[in-house]
C-alpha positions as CSV (number, residue, x, y, z in Angstrom):
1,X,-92.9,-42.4,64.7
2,X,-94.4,-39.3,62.9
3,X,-94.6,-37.7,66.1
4,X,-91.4,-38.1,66.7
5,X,-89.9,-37.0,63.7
6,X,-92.2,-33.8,63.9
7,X,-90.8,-33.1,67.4
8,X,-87.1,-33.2,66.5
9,X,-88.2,-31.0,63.1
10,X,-89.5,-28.5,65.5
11,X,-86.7,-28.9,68.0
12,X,-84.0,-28.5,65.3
13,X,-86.1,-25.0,64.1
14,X,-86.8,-23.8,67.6
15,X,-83.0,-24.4,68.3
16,X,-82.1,-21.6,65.9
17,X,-78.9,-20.2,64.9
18,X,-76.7,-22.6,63.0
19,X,-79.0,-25.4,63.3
20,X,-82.2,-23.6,62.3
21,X,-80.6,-22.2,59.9
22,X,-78.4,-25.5,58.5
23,X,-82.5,-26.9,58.5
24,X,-83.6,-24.6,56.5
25,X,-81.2,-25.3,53.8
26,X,-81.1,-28.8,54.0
27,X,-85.1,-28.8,53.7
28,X,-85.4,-26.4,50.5
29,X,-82.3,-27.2,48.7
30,X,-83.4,-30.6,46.4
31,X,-86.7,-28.5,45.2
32,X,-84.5,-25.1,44.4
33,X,-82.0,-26.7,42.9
34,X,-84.5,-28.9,40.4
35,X,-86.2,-25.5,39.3
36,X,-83.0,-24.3,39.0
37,X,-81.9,-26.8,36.2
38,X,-84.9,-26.8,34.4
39,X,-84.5,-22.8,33.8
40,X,-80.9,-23.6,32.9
41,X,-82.4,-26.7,30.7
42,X,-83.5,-24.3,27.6
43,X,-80.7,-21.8,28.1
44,X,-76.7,-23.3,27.9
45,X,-78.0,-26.6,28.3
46,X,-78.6,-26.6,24.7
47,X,-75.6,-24.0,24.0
48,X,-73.7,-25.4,20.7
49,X,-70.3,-25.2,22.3
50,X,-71.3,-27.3,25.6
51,X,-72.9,-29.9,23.7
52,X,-70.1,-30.4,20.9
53,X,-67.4,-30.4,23.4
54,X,-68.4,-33.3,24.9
55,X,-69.7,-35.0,21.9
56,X,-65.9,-34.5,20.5
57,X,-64.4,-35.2,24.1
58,X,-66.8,-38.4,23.7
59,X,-65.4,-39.5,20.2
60,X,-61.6,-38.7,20.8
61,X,-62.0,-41.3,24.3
62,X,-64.3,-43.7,22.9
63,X,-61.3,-46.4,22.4
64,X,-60.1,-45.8,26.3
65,X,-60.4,-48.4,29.1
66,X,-60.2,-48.2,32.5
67,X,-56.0,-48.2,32.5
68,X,-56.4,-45.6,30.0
69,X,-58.2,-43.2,31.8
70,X,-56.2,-44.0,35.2
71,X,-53.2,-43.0,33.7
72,X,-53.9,-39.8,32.1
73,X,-56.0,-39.3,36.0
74,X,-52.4,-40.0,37.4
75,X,-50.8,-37.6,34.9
76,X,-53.5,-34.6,35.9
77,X,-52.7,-35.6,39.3
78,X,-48.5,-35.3,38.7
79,X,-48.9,-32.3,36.9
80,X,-51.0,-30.9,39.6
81,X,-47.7,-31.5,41.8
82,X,-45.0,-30.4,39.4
83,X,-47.1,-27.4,37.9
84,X,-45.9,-28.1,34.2
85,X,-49.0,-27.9,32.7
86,X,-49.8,-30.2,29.9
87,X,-53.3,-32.1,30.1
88,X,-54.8,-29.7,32.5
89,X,-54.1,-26.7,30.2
90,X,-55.4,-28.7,27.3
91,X,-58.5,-28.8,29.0
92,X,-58.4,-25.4,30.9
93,X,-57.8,-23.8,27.8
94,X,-60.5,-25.1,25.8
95,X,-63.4,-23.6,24.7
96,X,-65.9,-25.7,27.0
97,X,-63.6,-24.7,30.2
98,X,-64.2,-20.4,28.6
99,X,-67.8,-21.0,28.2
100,X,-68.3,-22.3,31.9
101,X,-65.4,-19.8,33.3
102,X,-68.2,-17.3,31.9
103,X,-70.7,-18.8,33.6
104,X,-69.4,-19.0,36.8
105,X,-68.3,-15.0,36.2
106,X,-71.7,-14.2,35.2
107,X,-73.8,-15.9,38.2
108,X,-73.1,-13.2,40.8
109,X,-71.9,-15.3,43.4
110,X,-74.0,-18.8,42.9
111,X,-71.6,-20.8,41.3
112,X,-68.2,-21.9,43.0
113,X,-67.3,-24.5,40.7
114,X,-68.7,-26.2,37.1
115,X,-66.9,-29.2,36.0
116,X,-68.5,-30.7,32.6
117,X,-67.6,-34.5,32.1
118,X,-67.4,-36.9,29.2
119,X,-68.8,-40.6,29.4
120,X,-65.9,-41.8,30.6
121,X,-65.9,-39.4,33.2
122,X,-62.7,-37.4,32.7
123,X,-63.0,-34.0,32.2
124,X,-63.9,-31.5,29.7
125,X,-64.5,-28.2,30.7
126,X,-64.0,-26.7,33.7
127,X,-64.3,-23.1,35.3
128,X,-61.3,-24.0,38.3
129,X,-58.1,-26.4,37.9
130,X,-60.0,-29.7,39.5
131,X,-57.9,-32.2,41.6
132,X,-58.3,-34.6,39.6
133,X,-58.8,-35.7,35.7
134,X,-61.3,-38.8,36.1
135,X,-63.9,-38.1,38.1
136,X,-65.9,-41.6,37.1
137,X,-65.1,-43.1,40.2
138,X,-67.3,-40.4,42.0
139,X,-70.9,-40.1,43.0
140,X,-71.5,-36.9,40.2
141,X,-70.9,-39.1,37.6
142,X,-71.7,-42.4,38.6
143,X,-74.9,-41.5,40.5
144,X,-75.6,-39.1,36.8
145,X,-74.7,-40.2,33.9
146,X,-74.4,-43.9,34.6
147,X,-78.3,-43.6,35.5
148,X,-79.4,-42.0,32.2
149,X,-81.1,-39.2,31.2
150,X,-82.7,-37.3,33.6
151,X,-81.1,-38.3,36.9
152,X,-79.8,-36.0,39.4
153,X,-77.4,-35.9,42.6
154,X,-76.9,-33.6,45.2
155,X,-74.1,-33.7,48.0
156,X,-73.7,-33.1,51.6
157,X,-74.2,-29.7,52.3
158,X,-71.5,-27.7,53.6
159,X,-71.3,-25.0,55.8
160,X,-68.1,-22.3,55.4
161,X,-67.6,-20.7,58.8
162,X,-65.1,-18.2,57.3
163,X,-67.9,-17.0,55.1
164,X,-70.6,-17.8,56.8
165,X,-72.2,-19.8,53.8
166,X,-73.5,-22.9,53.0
167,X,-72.9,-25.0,49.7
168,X,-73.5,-28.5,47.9
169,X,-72.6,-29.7,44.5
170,X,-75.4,-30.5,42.4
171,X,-74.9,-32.7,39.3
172,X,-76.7,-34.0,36.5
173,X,-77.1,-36.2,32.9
174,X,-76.5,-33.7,30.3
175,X,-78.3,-35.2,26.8
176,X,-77.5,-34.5,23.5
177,X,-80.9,-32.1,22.4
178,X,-81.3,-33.7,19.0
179,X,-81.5,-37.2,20.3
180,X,-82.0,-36.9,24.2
181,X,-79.4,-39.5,24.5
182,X,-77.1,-38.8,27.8
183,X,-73.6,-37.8,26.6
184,X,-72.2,-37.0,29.9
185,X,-72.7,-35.0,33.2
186,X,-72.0,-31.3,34.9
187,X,-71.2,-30.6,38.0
188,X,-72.2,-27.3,39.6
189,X,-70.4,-26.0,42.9
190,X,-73.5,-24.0,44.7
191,X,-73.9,-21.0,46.7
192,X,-76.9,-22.0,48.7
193,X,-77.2,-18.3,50.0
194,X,-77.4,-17.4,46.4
195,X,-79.7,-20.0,45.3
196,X,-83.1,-18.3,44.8
């Protein structure tokens, strides 16, 4: 069985082109992308705006249940579709979506998308208008923040033809630094040709 798997490895590499190159990604993106949140860990991580949007995103949901949240998701969603603006530029307009629009601006190409999330999973910040309010029912949060401090989740990766690029979303627990205690989960939209 080893054998085997070795021999399709090297076919897969000998191959080349798309293939070689879809391997290469594949293979090095979980390690790249865990070195790459633990130099972000000490840096906006810990940022004072980050960390109290949530908590305060946190505190204003904490008496929502499931119809709640569905019905502000199906507002976002109608809003999306009528473009009057209500909840989505409550959120796009807030300081948490600024901080990570910055982030995104700043990251010379790595970032295609950060989407910060409460513990409900609804939004908080974001750096682009998402599809959708809730994202709870999704892998990023479910396979994150539901699994504590910590965990991690990475998606397919994706391969662009009109840019030639490849791309995954990588998500984590975010924890509040004074206790450690997981107050929600980000979402980053990754360049993998800009991931060093």
């Amino acid at each position: 069985m080893k054998k085997l798997v070795i021999a399709v490895i090297l076919l897969v590499v000998v191959v080349g082109g798309a293939g070689g190159a879809y391997w290469y990604f594949v293979a090095s993106t979980p390690a790249k992308l865990k070195q790459h949140l633990q130099a972000i860990q000490n840096k906006w991580l810990t940022d004072k705006v980050l960390i109290d949007a949530i908590l305060e995103s946190n505190r204003n949901a904490i008496s929502w249940d499931e119809a709640k949240v569905k019905a502000l998701d199906d507002k976002w969603r109608s809003e999306k579709i009528s473009g009057k603006y209500d909840l989505i530029n409550e959120i796009f307009n807030s300081r948490a979506s600024s901080f990570v629009r910055e982030l995104k601006a700043n990251s010379n190409g790595l970032y295609k998308e950060i989407i910060v999330m409460n513990d409900k999973g609804t939004n908080v910040g974001m750096s682009d208008i998402t599809s959708d309010y809730w994202q709870g029912d999704e892998a990023k949060w479910q396979q994150t923040y539901l699994k504590g401090a910590g965990a991690t989740h990475i998606a397919e990766t994706e391969f662009d033809e009109s840019t030639l690029s490849y791309s995954t979303q990588f998500s984590f627990t975010v924890t509040n630094p004074e206790d450690q205690q997981p107050i929600g989960a980000i979402t980053l939209g990754v360049s993998l040709n800009h991931l060093k």
